[in-house]
C-alpha positions as CSV (number, residue, x, y, z in Angstrom):
1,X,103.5,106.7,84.7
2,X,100.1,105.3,84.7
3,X,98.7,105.8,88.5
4,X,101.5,108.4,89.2
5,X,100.9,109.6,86.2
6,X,97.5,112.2,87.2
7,X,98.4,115.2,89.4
8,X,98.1,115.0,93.4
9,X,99.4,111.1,93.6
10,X,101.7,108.8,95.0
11,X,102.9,105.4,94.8
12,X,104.8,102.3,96.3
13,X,105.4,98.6,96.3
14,X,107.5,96.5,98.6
15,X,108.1,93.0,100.0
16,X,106.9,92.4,103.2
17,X,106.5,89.1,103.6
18,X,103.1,88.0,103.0
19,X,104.8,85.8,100.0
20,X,106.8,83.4,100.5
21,X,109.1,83.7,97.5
22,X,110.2,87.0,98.6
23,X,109.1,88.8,95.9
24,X,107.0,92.4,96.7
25,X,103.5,91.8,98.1
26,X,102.2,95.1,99.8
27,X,101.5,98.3,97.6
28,X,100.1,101.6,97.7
29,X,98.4,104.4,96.1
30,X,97.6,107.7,97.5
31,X,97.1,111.1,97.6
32,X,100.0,113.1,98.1
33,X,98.7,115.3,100.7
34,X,97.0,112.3,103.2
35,X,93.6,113.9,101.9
36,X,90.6,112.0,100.8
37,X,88.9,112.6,97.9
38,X,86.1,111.5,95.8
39,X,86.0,107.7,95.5
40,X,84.0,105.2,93.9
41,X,84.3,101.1,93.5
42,X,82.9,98.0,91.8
43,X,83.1,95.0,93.3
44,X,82.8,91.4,92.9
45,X,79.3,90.1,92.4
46,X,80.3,86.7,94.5
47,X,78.1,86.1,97.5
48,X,81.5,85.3,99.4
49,X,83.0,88.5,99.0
50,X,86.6,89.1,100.8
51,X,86.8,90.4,103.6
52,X,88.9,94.0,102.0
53,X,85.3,93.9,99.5
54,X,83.3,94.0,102.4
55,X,85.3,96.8,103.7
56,X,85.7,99.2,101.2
57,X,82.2,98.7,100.6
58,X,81.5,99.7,104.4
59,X,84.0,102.4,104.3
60,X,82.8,104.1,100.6
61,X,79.0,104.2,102.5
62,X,80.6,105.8,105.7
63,X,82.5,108.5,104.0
64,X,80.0,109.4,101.3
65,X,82.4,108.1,98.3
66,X,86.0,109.5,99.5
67,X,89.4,108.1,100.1
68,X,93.0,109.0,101.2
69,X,94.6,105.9,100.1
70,X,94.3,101.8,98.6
71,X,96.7,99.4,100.2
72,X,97.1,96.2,98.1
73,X,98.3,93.1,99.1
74,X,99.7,90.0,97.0
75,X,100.0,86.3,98.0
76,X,97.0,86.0,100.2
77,X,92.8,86.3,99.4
78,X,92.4,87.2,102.9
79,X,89.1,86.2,101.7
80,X,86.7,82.8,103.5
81,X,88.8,84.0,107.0
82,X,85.9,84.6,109.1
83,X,86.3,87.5,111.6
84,X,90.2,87.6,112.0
85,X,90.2,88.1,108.1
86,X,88.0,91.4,108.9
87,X,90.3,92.3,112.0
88,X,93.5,92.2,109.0
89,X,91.9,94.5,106.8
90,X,91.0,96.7,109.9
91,X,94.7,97.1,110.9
92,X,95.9,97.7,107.3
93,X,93.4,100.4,107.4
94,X,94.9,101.7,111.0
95,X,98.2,102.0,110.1
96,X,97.5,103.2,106.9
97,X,95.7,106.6,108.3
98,X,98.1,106.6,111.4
99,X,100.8,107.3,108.8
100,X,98.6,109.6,106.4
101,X,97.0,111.5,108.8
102,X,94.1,110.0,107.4
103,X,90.9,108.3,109.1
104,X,90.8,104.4,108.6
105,X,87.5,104.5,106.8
106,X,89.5,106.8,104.2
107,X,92.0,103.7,103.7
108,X,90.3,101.3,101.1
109,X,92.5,97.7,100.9
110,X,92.5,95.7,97.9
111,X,93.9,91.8,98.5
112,X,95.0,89.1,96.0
113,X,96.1,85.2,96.3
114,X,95.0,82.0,98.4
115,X,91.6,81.5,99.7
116,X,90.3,80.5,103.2
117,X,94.4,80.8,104.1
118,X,94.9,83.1,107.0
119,X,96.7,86.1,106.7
120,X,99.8,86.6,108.9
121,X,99.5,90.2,110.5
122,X,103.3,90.5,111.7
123,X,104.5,91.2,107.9
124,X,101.8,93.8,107.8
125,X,102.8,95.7,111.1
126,X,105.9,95.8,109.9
127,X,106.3,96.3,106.2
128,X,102.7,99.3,106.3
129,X,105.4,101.9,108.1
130,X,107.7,101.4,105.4
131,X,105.7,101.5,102.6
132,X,104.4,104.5,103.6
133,X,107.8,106.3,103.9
134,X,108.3,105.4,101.0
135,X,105.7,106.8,98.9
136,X,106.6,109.0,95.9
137,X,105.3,110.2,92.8
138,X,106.9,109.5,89.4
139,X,107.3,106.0,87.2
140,X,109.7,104.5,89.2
141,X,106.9,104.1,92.2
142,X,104.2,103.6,90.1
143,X,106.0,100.3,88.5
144,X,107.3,99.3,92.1
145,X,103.5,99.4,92.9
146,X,102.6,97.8,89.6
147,X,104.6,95.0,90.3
148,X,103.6,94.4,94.2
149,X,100.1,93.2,93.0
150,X,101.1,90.5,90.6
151,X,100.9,86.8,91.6
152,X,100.1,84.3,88.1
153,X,100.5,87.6,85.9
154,X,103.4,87.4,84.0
155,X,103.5,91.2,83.3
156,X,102.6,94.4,84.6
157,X,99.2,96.1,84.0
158,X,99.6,99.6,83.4
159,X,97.8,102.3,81.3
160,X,97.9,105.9,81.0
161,X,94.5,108.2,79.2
162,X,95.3,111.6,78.1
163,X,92.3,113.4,77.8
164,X,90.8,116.9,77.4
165,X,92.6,118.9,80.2
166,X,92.5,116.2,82.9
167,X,94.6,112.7,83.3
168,X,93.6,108.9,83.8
169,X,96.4,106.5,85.4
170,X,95.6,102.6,86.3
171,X,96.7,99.7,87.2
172,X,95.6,96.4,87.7
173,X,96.5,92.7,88.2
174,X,94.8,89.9,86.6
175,X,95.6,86.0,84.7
176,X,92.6,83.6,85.6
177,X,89.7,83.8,87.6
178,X,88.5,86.4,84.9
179,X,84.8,86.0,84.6
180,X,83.6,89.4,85.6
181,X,80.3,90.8,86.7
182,X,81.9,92.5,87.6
183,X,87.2,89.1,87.8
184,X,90.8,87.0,90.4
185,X,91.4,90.8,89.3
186,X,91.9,94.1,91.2
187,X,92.2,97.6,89.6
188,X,92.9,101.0,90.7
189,X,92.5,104.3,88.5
190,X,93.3,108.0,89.7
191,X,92.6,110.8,88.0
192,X,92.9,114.8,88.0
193,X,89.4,115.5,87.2
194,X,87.6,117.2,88.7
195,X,84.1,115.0,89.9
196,X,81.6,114.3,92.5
197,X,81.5,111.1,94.1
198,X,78.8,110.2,92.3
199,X,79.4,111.3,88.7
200,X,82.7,109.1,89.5
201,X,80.6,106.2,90.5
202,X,78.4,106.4,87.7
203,X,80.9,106.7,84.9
204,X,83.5,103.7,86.7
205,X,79.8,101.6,86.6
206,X,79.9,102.6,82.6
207,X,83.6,101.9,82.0
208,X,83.4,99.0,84.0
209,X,80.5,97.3,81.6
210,X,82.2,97.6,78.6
211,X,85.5,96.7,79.3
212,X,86.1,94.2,82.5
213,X,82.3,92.9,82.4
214,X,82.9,92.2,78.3
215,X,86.2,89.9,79.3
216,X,86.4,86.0,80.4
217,X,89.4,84.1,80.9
218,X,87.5,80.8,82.6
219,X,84.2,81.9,83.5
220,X,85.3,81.9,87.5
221,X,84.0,85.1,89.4
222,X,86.7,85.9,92.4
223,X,85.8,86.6,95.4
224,X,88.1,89.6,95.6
225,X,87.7,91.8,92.5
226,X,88.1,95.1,92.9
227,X,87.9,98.1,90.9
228,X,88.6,101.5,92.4
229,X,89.3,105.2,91.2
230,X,90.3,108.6,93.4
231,X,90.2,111.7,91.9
232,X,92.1,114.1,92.9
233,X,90.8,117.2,90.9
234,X,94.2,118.6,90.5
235,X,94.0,119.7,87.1
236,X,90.9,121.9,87.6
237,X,88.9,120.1,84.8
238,X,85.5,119.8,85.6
239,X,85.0,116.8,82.3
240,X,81.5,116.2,81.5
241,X,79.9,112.6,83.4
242,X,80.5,111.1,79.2
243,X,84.0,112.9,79.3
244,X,85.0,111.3,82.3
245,X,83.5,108.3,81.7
246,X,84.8,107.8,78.3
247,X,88.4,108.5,79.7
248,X,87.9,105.6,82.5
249,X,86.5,103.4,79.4
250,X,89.5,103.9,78.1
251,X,91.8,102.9,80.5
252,X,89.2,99.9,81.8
253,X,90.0,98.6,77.8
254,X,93.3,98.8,78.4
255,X,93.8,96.7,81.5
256,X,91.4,93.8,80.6
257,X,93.0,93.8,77.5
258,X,96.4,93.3,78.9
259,X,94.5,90.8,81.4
260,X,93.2,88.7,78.7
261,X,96.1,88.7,76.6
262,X,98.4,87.1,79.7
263,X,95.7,85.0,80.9
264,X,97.0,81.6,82.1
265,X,98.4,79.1,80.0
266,X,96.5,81.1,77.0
267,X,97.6,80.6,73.7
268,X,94.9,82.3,72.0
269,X,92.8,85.7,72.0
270,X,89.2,85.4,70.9
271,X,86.5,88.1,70.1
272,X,83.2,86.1,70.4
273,X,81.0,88.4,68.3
274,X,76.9,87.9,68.2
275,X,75.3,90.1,66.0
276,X,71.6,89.7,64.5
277,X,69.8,89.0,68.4
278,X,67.0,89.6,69.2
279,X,68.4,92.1,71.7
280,X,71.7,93.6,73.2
281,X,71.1,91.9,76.4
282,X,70.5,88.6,74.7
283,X,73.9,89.1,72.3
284,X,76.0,89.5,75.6
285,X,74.9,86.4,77.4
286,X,75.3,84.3,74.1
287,X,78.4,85.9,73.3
288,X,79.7,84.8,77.1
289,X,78.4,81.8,76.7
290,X,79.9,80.7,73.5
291,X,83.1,82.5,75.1
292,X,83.0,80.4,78.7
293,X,82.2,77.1,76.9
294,X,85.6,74.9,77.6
295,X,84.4,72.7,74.1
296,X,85.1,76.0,72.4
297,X,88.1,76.8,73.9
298,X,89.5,73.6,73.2
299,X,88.5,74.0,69.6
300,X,90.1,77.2,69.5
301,X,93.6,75.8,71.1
302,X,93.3,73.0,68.6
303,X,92.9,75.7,65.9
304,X,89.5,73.8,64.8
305,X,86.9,75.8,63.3
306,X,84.4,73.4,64.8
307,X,81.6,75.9,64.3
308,X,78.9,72.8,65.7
309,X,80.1,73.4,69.1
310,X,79.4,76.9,68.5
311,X,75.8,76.2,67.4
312,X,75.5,74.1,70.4
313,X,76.1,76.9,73.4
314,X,74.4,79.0,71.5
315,X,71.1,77.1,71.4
316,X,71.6,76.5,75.3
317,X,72.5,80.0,76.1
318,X,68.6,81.1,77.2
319,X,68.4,83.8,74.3
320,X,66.2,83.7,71.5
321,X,67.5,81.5,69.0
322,X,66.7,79.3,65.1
323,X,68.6,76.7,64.5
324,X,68.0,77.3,60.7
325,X,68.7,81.0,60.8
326,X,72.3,80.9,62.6
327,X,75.8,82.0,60.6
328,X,79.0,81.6,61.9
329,X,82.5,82.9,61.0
330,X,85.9,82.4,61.6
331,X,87.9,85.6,60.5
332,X,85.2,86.8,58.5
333,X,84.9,83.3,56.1
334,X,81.6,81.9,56.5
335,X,81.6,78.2,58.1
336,X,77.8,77.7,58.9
337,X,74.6,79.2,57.2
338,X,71.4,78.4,57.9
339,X,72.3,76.0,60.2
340,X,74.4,73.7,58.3
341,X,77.7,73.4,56.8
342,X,78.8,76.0,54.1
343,X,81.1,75.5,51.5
344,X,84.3,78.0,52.5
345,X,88.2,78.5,51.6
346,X,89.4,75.9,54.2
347,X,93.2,76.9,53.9
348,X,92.1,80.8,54.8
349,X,90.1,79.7,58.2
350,X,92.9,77.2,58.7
351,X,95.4,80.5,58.5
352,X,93.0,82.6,60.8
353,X,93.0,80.0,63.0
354,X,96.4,79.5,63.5
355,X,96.6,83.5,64.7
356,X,97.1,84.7,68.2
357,X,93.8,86.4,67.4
358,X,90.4,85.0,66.4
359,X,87.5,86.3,65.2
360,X,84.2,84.6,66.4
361,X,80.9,85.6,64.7
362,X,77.6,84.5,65.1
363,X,74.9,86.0,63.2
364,X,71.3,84.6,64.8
365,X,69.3,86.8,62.3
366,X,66.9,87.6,64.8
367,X,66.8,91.3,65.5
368,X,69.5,94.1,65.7
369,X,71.1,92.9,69.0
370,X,74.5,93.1,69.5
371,X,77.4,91.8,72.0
372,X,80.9,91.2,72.2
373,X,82.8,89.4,74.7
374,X,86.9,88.7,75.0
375,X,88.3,85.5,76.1
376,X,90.8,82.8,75.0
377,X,91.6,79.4,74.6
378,X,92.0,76.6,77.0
379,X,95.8,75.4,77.0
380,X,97.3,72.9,78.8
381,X,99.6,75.2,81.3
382,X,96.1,76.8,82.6
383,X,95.5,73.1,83.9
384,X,99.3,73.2,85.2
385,X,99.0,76.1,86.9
386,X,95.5,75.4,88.8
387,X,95.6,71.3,89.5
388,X,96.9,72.6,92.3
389,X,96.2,75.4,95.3
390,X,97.6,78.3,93.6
């Protein structure tokens, strides 16, 4: 039931009119009860963070790390909008508490779609009272919710972590603009547990670095990505902060999974490996680079093991790096050693590459460093979908 799915919550998801297609744009997720409790977020690192980021950060600091409620809306970044943008986000967060019983810094507003487009208001002051009635627990709000926050995504995001005594539900929306550091992507986790504000923030930092911060669709940070958990600490379980964390982890893996997998006009999954670096910190950023590079991509949509282009970002990716020490492989079949071409079963790479799913490693032979990082290829409907404003 994913965000329904931990005790003490609530869904919904309607059209309100923010869209124009009619389809459902405004969702929420709250506590049953209108009470707030422990909170924590990450948040873009863009230094033109939308106006709900700004917000939620403002509001998370004002409260201590507790909230009632996330409102979510589809079709509209609400995000380059100057100080009317900020005046939006306030009034979500008015009528939000009005109807909870809540105080607006307990509302925290997630928001998804155009940039530097103003957002109309009137489908807000309309469609919040409604949403609000109709609130419920149960799978059938937590997919109307689910579905609310899509734009490009093709499919829901949902996931669901039973763990030791204690839930983890989630959502999330995602397709391009995946390039976290924390990607366009928003994400909201609730859970059971019982947990400080601070444990929470500490362990979503932790699931948030190995699962949305190892991902890459296009190597475009949003200005609107969000990722926020409540917990309600209706089960009584008090999980340790590597418990908890490990649960969130989880359910993080889940959603960027399911992000990268219906990334825009992907045809292709890859798993850039670097192994052999001369630190972890160095495998990461040549992993990402090697995963962002659009010659790459194109390689991997053309299902060429060109493994030269792989050599190249790697040598420009500001890690530690020999020339004559690197191997790469494509599905586990050596292409390159030492530097230059090796002598490999051609029809086996040509049958990894022709997978949904390939395997990228690069060995630098350099130290015990190691990095992953989760992307795809470059097709031609990601072009088709974003020649345009969309």
């Amino acid at each position: 039931m994913s965000v329904t799915g931990p005790k003490g919550f609530t869904a919904a998801g309607l059209a309100c009119g923010i869209k124009a297609s009619g389809n459902p744009d405004l969702a929420l997720v709250a506590t049953d009860d209108g009470r707030a409790v422990p909170a924590a977020g990450v948040f873009t690192s863009n230094l033109a963070p939308a106006a709900s980021v700004q917000r939620n950060r403002s509001h998370l600091a004002a409260t201590g790390g507790r909230a009632a409620a996330v409102v979510l809306t589809s079709g509209n970044a609400n995000a380059a909008t100057g100080a009317p943008g900020l005046a939006a986000v306030d009034l979500i967060s008015e009528l939000a508490a009005a109807g909870l019983g809540a105080t607006p810094e307990e509302i925290l507003v997630c928001q998804t779609g155009l940039i530097g487009i103003p957002l109309p208001t009137a489908p807000l002051e309309s469609g919040l009272p409604l949403l609000l009635a109709a609130r419920l627990g149960g799978r059938e709000a937590a997919l109307a919710a689910a579905t609310a926050i899509m734009t490009t995504d093709t499919v829901r995001k949902e996931a669901l972590v039973e763990a030791a005594g204690f839930t983890v539900g989630a959502m999330a929306k995602g397709a391009a603009m995946l390039a976290p550091n924390m990607a366009t992507m928003l994400a909201v986790l609730t859970t059971d547990a019982l947990a400080d504000p601070a444990t929470l923030a500490s362990a979503l930092q932790a699931s948030v670095d190995g699962s949305f911060n190892t991902m890459s669709v296009d190597g475009c940070t949003s200005t609107n990505d969000t990722v926020l958990v409540l917990a309600s600490g209706r089960s009584g379980t008090s999980p340790t902060p590597a418990e908890l964390a490990e649960a969130l982890g989880t359910a993080c893996s889940a959603l960027s999974t399911q992000m990268v997998e219906d990334a825009e006009g992907a045809t292709k999954v890859s798993h850039v490996h670097v192994v052999g670096a001369a630190s972890d910190a160095d495998a990461h950023r040549a992993a990402r680079k090697v995963a962002d590079s659009l010659l790459v991509k194109c390689s991997l949509n053309g299902e060429d093991p060109y493994w030269g282009r792989v050599v190249s970002e790697l040598g420009s990716a500001g890690v530690a790096f020999d020339p004559d020490l690197v191997e790469i492989s494509y599905g586990g079949t050596v292409v390159c050693r030492a530097g230059v071409a090796a002598p490999h079963d051609v029809a086996v790479v040509a049958a990894h590459m022709a997978g949904r799913t390939i395997e990228l490693t690069c060995d630098l032979r350099l130290g015990s460093g190691r990095g992953a990082v989760t992307g795809t290829d470059l097709g031609h409907g990601y072009i088709d979908e974003n020649r345009t404003t969309s």
